[in-house]
N, C-alpha and C positions, 0 to 999 in steps of 0.2 A: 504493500500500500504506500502509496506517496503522500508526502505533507501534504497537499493539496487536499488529496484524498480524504486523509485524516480530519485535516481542518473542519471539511464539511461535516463527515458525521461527529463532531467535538460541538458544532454547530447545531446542529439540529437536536443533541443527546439535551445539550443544555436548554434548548428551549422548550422541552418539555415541563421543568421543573421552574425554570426564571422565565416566567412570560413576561414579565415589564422588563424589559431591558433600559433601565433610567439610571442618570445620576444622583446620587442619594443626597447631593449638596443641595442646601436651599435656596432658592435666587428668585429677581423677578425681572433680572435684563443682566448682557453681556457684561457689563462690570461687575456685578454686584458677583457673579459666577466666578469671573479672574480673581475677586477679592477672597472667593471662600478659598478657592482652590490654592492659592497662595495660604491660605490660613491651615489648611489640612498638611501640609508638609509636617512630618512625626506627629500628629497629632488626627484624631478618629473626626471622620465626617462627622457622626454624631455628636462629638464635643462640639464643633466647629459651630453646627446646626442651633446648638445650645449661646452661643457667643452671637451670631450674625445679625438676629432680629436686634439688641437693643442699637448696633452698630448700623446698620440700615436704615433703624427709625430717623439717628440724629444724622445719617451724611447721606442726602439723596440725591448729589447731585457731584459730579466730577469736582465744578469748583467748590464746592464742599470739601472735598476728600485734599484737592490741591492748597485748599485754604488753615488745613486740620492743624492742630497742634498736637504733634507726633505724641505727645506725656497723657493724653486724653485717648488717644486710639489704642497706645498700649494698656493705658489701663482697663480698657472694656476688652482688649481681645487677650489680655494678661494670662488666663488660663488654659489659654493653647500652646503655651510654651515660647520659647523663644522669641516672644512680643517686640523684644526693640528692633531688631531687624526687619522681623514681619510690617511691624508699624511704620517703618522707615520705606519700607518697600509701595507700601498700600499710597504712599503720600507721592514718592516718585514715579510709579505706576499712572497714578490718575495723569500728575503733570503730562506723562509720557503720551497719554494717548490724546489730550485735551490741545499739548503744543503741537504735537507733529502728526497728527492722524486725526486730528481736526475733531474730535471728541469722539471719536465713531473706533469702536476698539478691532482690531484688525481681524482681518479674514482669512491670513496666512500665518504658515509655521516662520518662515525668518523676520516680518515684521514684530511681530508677537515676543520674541525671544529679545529683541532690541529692548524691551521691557524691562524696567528694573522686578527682578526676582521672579522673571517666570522664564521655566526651563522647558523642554521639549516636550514633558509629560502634560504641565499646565498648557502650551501652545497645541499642543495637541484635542483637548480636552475640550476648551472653545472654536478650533476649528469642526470638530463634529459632533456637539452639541448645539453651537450656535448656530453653526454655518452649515449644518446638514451635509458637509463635504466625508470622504473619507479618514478617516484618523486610526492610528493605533497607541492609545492611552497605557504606557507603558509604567504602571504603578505597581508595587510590591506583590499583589495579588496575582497578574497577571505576570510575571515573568516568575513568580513559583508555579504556577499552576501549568505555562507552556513548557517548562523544562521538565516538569512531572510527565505530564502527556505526551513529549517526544515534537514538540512542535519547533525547539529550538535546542541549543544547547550551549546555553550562555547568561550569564546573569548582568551584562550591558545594558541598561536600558534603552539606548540606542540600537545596540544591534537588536534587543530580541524586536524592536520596534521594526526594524529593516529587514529582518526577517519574517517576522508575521505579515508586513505589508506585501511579500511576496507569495504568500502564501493564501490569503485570507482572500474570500472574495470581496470588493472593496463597498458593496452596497449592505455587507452582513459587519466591515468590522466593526465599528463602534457600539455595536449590540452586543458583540463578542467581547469584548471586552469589559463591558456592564456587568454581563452576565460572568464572568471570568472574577470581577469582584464579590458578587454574590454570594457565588460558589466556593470564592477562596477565606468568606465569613462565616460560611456554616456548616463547609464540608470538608472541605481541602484546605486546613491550616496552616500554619507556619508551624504549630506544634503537633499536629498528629494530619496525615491522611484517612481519612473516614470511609476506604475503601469499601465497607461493603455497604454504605447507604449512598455512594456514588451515581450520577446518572451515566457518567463516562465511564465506568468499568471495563466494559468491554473494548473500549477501544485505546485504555492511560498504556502508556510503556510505563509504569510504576506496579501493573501489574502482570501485564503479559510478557515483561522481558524475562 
């Protein structure tokens, strides 16, 4: 069987079990989305989700964000960990897209990455959630779970990114990947594989090698 191969039935196993393939970040526009996702680096969507609303209530607007006083933002987003950077980031992010991208947050990976504090995974993340283009969201879940199933064999986040891109049909991957976090929260962990309540059983190299 070829990755190709593979991919697809990896695709289809998992859409029996994860029918919403969504992001679990909460937002209600492309900023608000770059800001969680900036905020979730070592730190759980669900905390994140927990911090975003009082931070959204008070900065609804770029120049808002570009206006902030960094000692205020770290303090609301304080328990996601490593706030002063985070909070420094959220302040040159907004300038970023407000001076040079004319307030409209970009629609490709190398514009995106010119960003202060977003790296391939966040530029990816908005290019196919926002922008309904192809992407592959290359977060901790999903390059355990590719290297599990034989899909790749590397823990780059770039390469398994360049690798799945080759692999993955490009209208299915950002589902795949949703779904790839799902599965890597309730099945397939960082501390145990939960091989036999798996929906990919049959097809992981984790168990058929």
């Amino acid at each position: 069987m070829t990755k190709k191969q593979l991919a697809l039935h990896l695709i289809e196993a998992l859409k029996t079990k994860y029918t919403q393939a969504v992001c679990s970040l909460v937002s209600e526009n492309p900023f608000e989305l770059l800001v969680a996702t900036r905020l979730s680096a070592q730190c759980t969507d669900a905390r994140v989700n927990t911090v975003t609303p009082a931070l959204f209530s008070k900065y609804r607007t770029l120049d808002d964000y570009c206006n902030a006083d960094v000692h205020d933002i770290e303090e609301i987003i304080h328990s996601c960990g490593f706030y002063h950077g985070k909070a420094r980031d959220i302040i040159e992010m907004a300038k970023g897209v407000r001076d040079r991208f004319g307030g409209v947050v970009p629609d490709n990976i190398e514009d995106l990455t010119t960003l202060s504090g977003v790296g391939r995974k966040t530029a990816n993340l908005i290019v196919g959630d926002v922008y309904g283009k192809p992407a592959v969201v290359a977060d901790t879940h999903l390059i355990r779970i590719s290297n599990r199933m034989g899909l790749c064999d590397t823990k780059d986040p770039k390469k398994v990114e360049i690798e799945l891109k080759k692999i993955l049909p490009p209208e299915e991957s950002n589902d795949f990947c949703h779904r790839c976090v799902l599965h890597g929260r309730d099945t397939c962990t960082a501390r145990k594989a939960n091989c036999e309540q798996c929906v990919c059983k049959d097809y992981c190299k984790k168990i058929l090698k």
